[in-house]
N, C-alpha and C positions, 0 to 999 in steps of 0.2 A: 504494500500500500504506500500511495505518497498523498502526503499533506499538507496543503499550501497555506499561507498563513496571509489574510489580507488583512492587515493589524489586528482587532481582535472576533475577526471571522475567518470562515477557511472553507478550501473546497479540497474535498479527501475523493483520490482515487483509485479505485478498490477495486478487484475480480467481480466479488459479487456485492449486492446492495447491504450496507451494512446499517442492520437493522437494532444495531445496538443503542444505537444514538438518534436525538432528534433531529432532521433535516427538513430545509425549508422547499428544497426538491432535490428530488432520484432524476438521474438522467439516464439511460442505459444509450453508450456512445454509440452513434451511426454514420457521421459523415463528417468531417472538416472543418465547414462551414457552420453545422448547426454548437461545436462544442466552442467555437469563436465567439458565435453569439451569447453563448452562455455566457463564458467569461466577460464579456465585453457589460451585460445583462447585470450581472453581479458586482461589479465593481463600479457601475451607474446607483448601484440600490441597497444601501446599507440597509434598508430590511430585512433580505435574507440573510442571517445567519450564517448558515452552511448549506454546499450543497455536497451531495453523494453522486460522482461519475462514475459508472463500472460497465466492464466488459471483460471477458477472459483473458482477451490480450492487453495487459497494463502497461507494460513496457513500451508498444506502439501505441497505445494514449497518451504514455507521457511523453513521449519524442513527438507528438500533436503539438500536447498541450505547452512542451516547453519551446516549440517555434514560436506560439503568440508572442512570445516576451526577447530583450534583450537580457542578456543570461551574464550575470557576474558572479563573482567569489567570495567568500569573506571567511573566516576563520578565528576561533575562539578558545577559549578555555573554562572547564568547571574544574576551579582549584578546592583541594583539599589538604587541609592541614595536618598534621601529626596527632591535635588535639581533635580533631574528628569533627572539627567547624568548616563551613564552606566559606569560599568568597564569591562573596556579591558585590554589585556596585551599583548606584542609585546613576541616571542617566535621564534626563528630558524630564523628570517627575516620577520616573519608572523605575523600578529593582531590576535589574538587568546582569548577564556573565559579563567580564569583558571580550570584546573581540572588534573585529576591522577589516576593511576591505585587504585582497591579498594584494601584493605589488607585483607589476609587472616583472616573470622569471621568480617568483619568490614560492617558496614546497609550501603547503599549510600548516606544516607544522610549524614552520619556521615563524611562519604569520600566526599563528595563535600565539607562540612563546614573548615574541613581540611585544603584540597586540595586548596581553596579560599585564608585561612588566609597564608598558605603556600607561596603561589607565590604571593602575592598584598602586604602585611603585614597589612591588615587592621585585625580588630578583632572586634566582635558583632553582626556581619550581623544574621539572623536569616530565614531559611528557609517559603516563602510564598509559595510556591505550587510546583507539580512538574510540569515539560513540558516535552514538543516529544524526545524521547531518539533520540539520531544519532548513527549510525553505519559508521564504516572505517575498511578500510581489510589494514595489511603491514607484510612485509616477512623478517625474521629473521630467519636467518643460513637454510635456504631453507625452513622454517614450514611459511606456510600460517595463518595468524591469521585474525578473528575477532573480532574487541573490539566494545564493545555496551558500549555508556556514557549514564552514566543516570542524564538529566540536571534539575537543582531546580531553580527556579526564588528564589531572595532573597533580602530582604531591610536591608539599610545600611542608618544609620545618623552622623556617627561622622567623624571623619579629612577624605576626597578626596585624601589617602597617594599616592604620586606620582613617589616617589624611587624605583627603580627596586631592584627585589630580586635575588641579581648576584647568588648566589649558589644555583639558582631552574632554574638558565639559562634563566631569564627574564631581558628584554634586554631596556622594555618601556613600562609604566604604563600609560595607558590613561584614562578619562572620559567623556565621549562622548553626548552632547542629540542629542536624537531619528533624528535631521532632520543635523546632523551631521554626520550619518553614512554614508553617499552616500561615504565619501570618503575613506572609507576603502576596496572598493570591489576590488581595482587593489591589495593589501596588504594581504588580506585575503583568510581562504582557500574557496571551494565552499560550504561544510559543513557549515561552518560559517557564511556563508549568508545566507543559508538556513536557520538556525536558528533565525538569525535575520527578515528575512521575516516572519517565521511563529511564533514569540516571541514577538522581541522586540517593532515592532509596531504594537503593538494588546497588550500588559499591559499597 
């Protein structure tokens, strides 16, 4: 399944209709043209919610559905600490991981480890695995984008730096354990709890 994140709605594209969840419409994909309209449909109408695309062949849906868009990179980190705390970082009003666009020639991991010491100011962390990239769609001077982050879990043992890094526009450094996070979901985007459901409690 892939899940597109259009701030805090999304359109999930799945084999079959996933009927777990509520959606504001089922599509089942036919032609090119009608899943264009969709999107186009959807991101005119912040009423709907979500929608549910599916069809056996998902892989040829999403190489559809990611021609609509100009397609970038970005790359991130969920740190964790020795004391079993995460790092967050508050961002636009929002609780956010750090991360950033990748540089042209630049590996992702190289751009999360970056991107990490960048916005937190910690420095050593060291990449432990990767996890589930996310995907978001935003629209600049009328071109539709999609950025795919590509997130690394990562451990971290020295100072819990807690100063925000005014000139990366971070606003509040926090460190959170796992049974502390309940209260970041009114603050956070939906992405980001996605993350955290399928991340942070399960390391």
């Amino acid at each position: 399944m892939y899940k597109v994140h259009f701030e805090n709605r999304f359109i999930l594209i799945s084999p079959e209709p996933d009927r777990l969840q509520k959606y504001g419409l089922f599509l089942k994909f036919n032609d090119t043209k009608e899943l264009y309209r969709i999107i186009a449909d959807f991101q005119a109408n912040p009423e709907i919610s979500a929608i549910n695309i599916y069809g056996p062949d998902i892989l040829h849906i999403w190489k559809i559905f990611r021609i609509y868009f100009t397609e970038v990179g970005a790359a991130g980190g969920l740190v964790r600490h020795t004391s079993g705390r995460f790092l967050f970082i508050e961002k636009k009003g929002r609780l956010d991981l750090p991360k950033g666009h990748i540089e042209p020639g630049e590996e992702a991991e190289a751009c999360a480890l970056r991107e990490v010491s960048e916005e937190s100011g910690i420095r050593g962390q060291t990449i432990v695995k990767p996890l589930e990239p996310s995907y978001h769609t935003y629209t600049w001077e009328g071109i539709s984008y999609l950025k795919k982050t590509s997130w690394f879990l990562m451990k971290y043992n020295g100072e819990m730096i807690t100063e925000p890094q005014i000139k990366e526009g971070i606003t509040k450094v926090e460190w959170l354990l796992p049974d502390e996070l309940n209260k970041i979901k009114g603050s956070a985007w939906l992405s980001l709890m996605d993350m955290i459901n399928i991340s942070v409690l399960k390391v």
